[in-house]
N, C-alpha and C positions, 0 to 999 in steps of 0.2 A: 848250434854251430853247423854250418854248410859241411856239407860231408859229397862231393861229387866226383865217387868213384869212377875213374875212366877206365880201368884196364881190373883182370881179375885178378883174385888175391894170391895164385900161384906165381908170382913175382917174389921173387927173394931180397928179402929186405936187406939196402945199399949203407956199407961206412957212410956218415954224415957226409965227411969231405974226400970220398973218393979220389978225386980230379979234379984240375984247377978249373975243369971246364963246366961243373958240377957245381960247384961256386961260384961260379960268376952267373950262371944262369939263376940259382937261387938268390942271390944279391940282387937279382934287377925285378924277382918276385915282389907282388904288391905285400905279400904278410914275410917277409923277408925284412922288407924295409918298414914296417909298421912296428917290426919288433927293436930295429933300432931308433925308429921315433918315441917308443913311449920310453926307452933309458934314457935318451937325448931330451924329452919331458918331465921326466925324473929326475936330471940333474941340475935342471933349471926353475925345477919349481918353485924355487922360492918367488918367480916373477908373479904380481897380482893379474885375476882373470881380465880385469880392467887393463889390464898394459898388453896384455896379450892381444885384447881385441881389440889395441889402439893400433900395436905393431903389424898385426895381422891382416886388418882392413875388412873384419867378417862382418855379414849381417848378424841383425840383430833377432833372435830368435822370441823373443816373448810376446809377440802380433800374433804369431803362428796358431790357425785352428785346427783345428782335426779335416774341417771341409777345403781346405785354404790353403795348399801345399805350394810352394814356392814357383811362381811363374803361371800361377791359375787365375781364371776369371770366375769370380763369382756373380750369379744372374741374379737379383733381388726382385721382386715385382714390385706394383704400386704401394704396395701396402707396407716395403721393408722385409717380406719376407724370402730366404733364403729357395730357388728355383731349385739350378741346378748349376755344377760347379764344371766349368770346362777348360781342357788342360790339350795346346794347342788345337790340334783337329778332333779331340776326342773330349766325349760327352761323361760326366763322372756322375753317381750318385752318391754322396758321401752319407754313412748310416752311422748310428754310435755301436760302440762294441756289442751292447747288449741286444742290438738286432743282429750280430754277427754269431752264427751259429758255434757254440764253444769244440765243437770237434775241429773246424776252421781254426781255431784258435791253439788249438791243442799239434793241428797237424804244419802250420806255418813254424810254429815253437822248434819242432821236432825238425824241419828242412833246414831251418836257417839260424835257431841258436834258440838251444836247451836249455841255458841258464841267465835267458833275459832276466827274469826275475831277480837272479840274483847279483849281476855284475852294475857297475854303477855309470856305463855307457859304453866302455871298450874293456873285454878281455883280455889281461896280460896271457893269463894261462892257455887262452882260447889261440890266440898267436902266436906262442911258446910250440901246442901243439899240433896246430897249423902246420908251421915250419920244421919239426921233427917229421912228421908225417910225410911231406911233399919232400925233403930229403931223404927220407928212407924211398920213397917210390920213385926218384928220379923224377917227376913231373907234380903238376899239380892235383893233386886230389882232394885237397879240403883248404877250406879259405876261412881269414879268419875276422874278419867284420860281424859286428852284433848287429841284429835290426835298428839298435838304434844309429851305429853309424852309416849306415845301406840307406836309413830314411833319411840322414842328412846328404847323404853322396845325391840322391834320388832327388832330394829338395835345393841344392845351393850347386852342386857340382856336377852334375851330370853333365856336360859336354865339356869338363874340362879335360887334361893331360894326366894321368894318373903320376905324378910329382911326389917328392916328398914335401914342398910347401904344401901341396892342395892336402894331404895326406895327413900332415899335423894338422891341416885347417878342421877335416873332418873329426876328427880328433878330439880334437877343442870342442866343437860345436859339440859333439855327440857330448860330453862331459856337459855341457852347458844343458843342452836341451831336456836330461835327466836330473838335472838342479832345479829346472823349473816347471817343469809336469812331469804327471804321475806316469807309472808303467802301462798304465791301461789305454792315458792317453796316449803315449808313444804307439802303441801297437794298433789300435783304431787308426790313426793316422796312417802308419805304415799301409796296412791293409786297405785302405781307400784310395791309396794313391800308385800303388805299385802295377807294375804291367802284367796282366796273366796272357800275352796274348792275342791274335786274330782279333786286335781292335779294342781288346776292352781294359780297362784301367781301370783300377780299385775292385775289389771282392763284388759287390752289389751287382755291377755289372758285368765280372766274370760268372758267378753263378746264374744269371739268366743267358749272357751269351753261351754256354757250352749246356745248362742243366735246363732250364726254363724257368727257374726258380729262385726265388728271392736269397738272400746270403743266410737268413736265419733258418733255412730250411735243408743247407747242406746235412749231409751224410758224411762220415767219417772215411770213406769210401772217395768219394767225391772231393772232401777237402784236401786228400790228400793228393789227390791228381791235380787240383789247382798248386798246390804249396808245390808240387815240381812242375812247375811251368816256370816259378819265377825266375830261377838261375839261368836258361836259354827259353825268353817266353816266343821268341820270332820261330825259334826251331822246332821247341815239343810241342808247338800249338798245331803244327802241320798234320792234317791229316796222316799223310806219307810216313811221318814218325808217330805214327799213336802206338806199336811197342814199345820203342823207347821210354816214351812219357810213361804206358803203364810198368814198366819197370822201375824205373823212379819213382811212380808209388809204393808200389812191393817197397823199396827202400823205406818211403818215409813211413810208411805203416808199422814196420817192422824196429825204426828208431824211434817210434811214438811209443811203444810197447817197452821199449830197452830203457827211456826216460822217465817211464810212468806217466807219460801224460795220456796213455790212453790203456784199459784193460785189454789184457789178453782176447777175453769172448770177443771184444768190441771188434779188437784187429781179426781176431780169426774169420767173424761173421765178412768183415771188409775182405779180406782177402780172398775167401770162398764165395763170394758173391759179387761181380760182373757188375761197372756202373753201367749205366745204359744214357747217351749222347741225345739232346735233344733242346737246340737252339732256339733261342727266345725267336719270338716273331717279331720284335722290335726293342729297341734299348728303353729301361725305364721311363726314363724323363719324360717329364711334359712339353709341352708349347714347343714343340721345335722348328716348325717356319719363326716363330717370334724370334726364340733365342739365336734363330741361324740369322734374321735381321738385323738381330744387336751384334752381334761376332762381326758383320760384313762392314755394319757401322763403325765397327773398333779398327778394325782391321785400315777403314780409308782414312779414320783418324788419326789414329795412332803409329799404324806401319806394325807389321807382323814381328819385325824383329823387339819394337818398345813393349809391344802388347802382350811375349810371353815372357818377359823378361824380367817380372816382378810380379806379385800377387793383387790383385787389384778386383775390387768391388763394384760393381756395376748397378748402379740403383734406375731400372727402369718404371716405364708407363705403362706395364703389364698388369691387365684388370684377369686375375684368375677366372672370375667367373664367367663374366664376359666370354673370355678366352675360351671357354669348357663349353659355355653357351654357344659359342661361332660356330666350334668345330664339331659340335653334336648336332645341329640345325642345318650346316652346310652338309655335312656326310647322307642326311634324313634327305635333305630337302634333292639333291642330285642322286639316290638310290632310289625315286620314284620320279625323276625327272624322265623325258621319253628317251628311247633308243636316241643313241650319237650324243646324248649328254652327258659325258662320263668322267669330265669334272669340272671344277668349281675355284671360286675364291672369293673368300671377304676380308675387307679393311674397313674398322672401326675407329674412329676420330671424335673427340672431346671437342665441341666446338668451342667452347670456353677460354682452351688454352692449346689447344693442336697436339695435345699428348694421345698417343696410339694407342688405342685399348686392346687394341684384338687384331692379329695377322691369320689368315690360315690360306697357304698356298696352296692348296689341296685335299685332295679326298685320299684315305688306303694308305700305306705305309710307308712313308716319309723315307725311310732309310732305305727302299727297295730302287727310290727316284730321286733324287732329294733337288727338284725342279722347284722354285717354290713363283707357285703363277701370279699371286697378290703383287710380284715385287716386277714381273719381266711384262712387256708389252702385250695387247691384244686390239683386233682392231676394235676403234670406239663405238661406229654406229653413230645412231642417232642420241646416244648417250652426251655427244659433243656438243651439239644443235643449242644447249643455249651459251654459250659462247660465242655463238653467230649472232644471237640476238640482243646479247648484252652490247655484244660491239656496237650493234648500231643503235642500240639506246644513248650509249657512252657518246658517240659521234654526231647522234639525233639524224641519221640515217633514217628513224622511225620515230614513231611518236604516237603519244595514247589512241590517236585514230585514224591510223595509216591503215589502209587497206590495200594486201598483196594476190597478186595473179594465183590462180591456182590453174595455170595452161601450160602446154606445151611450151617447151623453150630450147633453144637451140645457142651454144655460146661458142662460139669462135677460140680455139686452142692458140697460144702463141708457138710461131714455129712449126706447126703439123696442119697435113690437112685434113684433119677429122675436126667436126665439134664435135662438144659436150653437149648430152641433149638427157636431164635426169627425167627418171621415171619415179610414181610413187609405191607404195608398198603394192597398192591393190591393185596397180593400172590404171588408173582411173581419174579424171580430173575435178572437182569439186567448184573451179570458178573463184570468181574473189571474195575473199574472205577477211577476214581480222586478223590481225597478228595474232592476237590470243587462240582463236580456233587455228590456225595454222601452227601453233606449238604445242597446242593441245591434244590437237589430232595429228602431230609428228610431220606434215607433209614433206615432203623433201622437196618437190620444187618450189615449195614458197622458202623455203629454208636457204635453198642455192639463188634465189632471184635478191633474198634481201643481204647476204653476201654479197654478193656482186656490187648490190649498192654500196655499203660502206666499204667495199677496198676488203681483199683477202690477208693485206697487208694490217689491217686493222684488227680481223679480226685473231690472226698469229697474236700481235702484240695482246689482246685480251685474253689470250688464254694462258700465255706465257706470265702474265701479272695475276693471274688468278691461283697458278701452280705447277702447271703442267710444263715438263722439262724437256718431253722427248719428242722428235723428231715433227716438224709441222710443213708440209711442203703447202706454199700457196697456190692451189690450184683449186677450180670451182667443185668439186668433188671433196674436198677437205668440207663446205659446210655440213654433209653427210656421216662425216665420221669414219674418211680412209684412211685418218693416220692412225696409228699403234699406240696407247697408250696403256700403262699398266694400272690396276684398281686402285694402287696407293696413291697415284698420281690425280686420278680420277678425284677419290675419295677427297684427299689435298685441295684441289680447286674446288669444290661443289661446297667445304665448310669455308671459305671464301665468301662466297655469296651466302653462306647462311649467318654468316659475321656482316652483312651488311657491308659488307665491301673491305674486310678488313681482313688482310693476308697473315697467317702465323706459320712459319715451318713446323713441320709436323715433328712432333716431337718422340723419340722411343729411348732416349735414355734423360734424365733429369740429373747424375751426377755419377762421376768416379770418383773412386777413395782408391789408397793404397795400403799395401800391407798395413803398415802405422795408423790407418784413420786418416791419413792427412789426405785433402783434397785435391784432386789432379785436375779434375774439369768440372767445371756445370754447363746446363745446355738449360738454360733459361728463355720464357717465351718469350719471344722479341714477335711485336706486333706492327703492322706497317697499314696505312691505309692504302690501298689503291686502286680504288672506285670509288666516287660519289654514292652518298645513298642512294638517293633518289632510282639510278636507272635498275639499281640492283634491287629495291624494293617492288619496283615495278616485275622486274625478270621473276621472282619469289613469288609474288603474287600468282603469276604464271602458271608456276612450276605446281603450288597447289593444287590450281585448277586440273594440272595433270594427273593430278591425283586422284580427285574427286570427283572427275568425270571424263577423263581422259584413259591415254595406253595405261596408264600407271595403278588401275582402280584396287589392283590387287594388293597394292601395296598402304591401303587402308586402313589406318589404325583407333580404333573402338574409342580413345579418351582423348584423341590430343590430335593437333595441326600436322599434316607432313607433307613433305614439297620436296619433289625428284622429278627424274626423266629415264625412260626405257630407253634401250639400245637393242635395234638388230642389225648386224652387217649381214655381208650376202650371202643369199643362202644359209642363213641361221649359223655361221661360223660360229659367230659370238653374240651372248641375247646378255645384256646387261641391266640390270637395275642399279640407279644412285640417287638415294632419298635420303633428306634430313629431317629433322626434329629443330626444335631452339637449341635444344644442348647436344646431339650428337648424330654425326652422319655416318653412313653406312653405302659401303661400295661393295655390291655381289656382282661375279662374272660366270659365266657357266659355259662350255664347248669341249671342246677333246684337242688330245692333245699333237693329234694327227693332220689337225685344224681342216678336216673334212666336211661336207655340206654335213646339214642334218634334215632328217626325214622329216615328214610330217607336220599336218596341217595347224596346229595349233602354238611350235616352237618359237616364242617371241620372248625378249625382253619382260613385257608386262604379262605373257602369261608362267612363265616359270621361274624369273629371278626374282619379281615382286614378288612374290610368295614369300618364298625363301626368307628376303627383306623381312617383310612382315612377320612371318615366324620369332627370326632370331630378336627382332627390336620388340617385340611382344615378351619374349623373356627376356631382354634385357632390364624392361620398365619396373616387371613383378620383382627382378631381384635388385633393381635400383629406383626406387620409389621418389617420383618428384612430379611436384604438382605441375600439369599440364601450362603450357605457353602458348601465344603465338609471335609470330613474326612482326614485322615493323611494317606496317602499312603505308602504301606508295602515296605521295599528294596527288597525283595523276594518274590514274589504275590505267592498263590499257583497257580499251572497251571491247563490246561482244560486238557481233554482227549488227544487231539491230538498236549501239549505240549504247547498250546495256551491258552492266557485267552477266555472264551467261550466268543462264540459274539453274539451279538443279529440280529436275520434275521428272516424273515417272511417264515413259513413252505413253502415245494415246495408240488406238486403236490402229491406226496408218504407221507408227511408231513401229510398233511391236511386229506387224507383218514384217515390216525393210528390217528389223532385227533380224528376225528369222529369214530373211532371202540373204542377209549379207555378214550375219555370224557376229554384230553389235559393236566390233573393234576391225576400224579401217585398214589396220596391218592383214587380215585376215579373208579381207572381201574378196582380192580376186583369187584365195585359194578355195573358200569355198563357191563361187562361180566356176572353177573347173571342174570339184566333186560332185555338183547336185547340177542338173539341167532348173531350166525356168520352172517346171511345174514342181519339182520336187523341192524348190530352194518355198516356192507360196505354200505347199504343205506345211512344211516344215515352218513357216513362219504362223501359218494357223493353230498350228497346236501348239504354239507358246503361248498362244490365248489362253489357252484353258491349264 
């Protein structure tokens, strides 16, 4: 029973009815009035529970779980299994009793009602004394709700008007809810879903937010400073008031000992000894860029008012391991990436059916930033560059043996008098070449010349039918990769073209249920074509090559086909890698979030996000095992230089010097042209000889 003495016991206890003004202030008490609901309940009992809940219009309490408290989302992953359970803004870990440490159990009993065990959901006696109490002190001092009618106030009524309808509602419930589950279930629940506080909801996450420490491993000390948080958790959770709080343990310590529910030694040792304050580094739960993706998905679906409004199941396309996988390989791969890389993001796609395996917007502690960079824009780079080139496949703009300038070029602005006049990575021109070496080898001016041909207007509409949603201005610098695109988006079109031209929205939830089981939504894949194969077999064929002898070689995988494209914007802002497989594609981004240059000679796309790539899709394969594919083979391949599809062969002798004078990857050459002079760049290429 609540017991929340305000004033001290040097107060002379007051006649019942002193004053008519003493009466009318207790009359409009919530255990005032509760004690004339349960005789005005008692005298109509004879109505069935059945007519009650017809009259009444209450929900129905037997869906109810212990994780699953009225107005919560629950996160399921792929597999059906229970995530994490979220209750508006705030993240829950729902545990069953027996991970709830029993001095917890022992010291809630003692704060809020000593004789749960014994009452059958509301205390007559418990209201009775309630009400004599708060009469004899002139004010409130003790209240008289059981936990189990607190968990239905907490579960069904919480923003309602404290009423006497809402008040026989809880009532009811509370009688109902102890007819249909046991006492241990009621108090597991209770404890999962109640507020302690500075953000945290349910016991699981009170004992890491205030202790660092799981709920099975409170101290009695400890439990009992949560069990008085709950009665003002906004107020005693304040620093400012940390006497107060430890004085309302002295209380519940001291009623835990008066009730038996805890020994003397136990309390003496509790009260002689000082808990000592020390805040989790982060809230339990897992996957929280994911789960914060499905939330933002409910949220544009739903509307925040539908969303917390009923309890509702959320069955996503969260691959755990995957998941575990991203975010253990992204954090690895950017804590040895160079200075100015200081974080990261990947998004994982099903190319199958567009279902989202894996989100992680970032590196280090979610809850310190909660930015999540997978879902918000970066610039693209050369990440975008075949979009430029599909388009004019699409339009025949090009064709298997088109050959593009690699020169200078100068293009006339509309409206301004500057041109555009693009540069390549290394400075340097290469002459006409093939489409296939000019995507191979990233160049940028072949990239902006074969835009230009088919219309920038062209090429928006193919990026836009491939997936890409955010902002595209038509300008000749768009073949380059200046618009802002985020990795989902990225990842989204790139399993586009690995579907052979066939677009499916990505998918992160597969269905909601409601309290009942019954179904609210599916999110079914709907596939659409729109490309031809043809140009998009050709573009793949490409992207291969990028791989296997192109920027992208990093991103080379031991048993199987893979086809992507590097991105670096200026000055190594943002270095990207996006590579697929037959069945699943992978979008890494890596920069800071300061979006400052980054140092140094080696920062590219294909030298530190391909890794990366490679890394995580190398454990993805081990812990999802499928025999290797390849892609759909073009009827018309584009050709090489000399008319031939380029072939792979180990440099010769003249080969392996220009390696060594020019660092072997064209992104790279004219930085190291400015590091080494002439003679030191031919040393350096002699001793790769050997």
């Amino acid at each position: 029973m609540s017991q929340h003495t305000t004033s001290p016991e040097t107060q002379s206890p007051q006649g019942l009815f002193d004053a008519p003004s003493r009466l009318s202030q207790l009359m409009r008490h919530p255990a005032t009035t509760a004690l004339f609901v349960v005789i005005l309940a008692a005298l109509i009992g004879s109505l069935s529970l059945a007519v009650w809940r017809f009259m009444l219009g209450l929900p129905d309490t037997s869906t109810l779980s212990q994780a699953q408290p009225y107005g919560a989302v629950q996160i399921f992953d792929r597999n059906d299994r229970l995530v994490v359970t979220v209750h508006g803004d705030e993240y829950r870990k729902p545990v069953d009793l027996k991970l709830i440490s029993p001095h917890m159990r022992a010291a809630i009993l003692a704060a809020e009602d000593h004789s749960f065990y014994q009452h059958g959901g509301i205390s007559l006696s418990g209201i009775v004394r309630a009400f004599i109490s708060n009469a004899r002190a002139g004010h409130i001092v003790e209240g008289g709700s059981t936990i189990t009618q607190q968990l239905v106030k907490n579960l069904f009524f919480q923003n309602r008007d404290r009423t006497i309808p809402t008040k026989l509602k809880e009532m009811y419930l509370a009688i109902e809810l102890e007819r249909r589950h046991s006492k241990d279930w009621i108090l597991a629940t209770y404890l999962n879903q109640v507020y302690f506080g500075n953000g945290a909801w349910g016991v699981e996450r009170a004992a890491n937010r205030y202790f660092s420490k799981p709920a099975s491993k409170l101290t009695l000390g400890e439990s009992a400073f949560l069990a008085g948080l709950v009665n003002a958790p906004s107020d005693l959770s304040l620093s400012a008031n940390r006497k107060r709080a430890i004085a309302r343990q002295t209380q519940i310590l001291k009623q835990a000992q008066e009730y038996g529910l805890a020994s003397k030694p136990d309390v003496q040792y509790a009260l002689s000894h000082p808990i000592t304050f020390k805040e989790g580094s982060a809230p339990l739960q897992k996957y929280p860029y994911y789960v914060a993706s499905v939330i933002q998905l409910l949220r544009k679906r739903l509307g925040d008012d539908h969303l917390w409004r009923q309890p509702l199941s959320v069955y996503t396309n969260l691959d755990p391991v995957a998941q575990e996988q991203a975010e253990r390989t992204l954090t690895a791969g950017i804590k040895r990436a160079p200075p100015g890389v200081s974080q990261g993001a990947l998004v994982s796609i099903s190319v199958a059916d567009g279902a989202v395996l894996a989100i992680v917007g970032g590196v280090g502690n979610f809850w310190k930033y909660q930015f999540n960079r997978a879902t918000n824009p970066h610039t693209a780079g050369s990440a975008f560059k075949p979009f430029v080139y599909l388009a004019a496949l699409r339009y025949r703009a090009i064709g298997p043996d088109t050959l593009v300038d690699d020169y200078p070029v100068s293009i006339d602005m509309p409206a301004q008098p500057v041109t555009y006049s693009p540069k390549n990575f290394d400075g340097d021109f290469m002459g006409t070449m093939s489409i296939r070496k000019a995507l191979v080898l990233s160049r940028n001016v072949c990239a902006v010349r074969v835009a230009e041909q088919v219309g920038l207007d062209k090429v928006v509409e193919t990026a836009r039918l491939a997936g890409i949603q955010s902002r595209l201005d038509p300008y000749p610098s768009l073949a380059l990769g200046s618009c802002a695109v985020s990795p989902f988006e990225l990842a989204n079109a790139y399993a586009t073209l690995a579907r052979g031209g066939i677009a499916i929205e990505p998918s992160l939830v597969r269905r909601i249920e409601d309290g009942q089981g019954k179904v609210v939504a599916v999110f079914p894949a709907k596939s659409e074509r729109v490309f031809d194969a043809e140009p998009v077999a050709q573009l793949v064929d490409v992207l291969v090559d990028v791989v296997e002898r192109g920027t992208g070689r990093q991103a080379q995988l031991p048993d199987r086909t893979v086809a992507g494209k590097t991105g670096t914007s200026d000055q190594s802002r943002d270095i990207w890698f996006v590579g697929f497989t037959p069945g699943v594609v992978t979008a890494v981004w890596g920069g800071n979030d300061d979006n400052l240059p980054i140092p140094g000679q080696r920062v590219t796309g294909g030298s530190v996000m391909a890794a990366i790539w490679r890394d995580y899709m190398s454990a993805f394969y081990q812990a999802h095992p499928t025999p290797p594919a390849g892609f759909a083979a073009p009827t018309y391949p584009l050709r090489g230089d000399d008319g031939m599809m380029i072939e792979e062969e180990e440099p010769g002798l003249v080969g392996r010097v220009v390696e060594g004078l020019f660092g072997g990857d064209p992104h790279e050459q004219n930085k190291e042209k400015q590091r080494h002079g002439f003679l030191g760049r031919v040393v350096r290429g002699l001793f790769k000889l050997f």
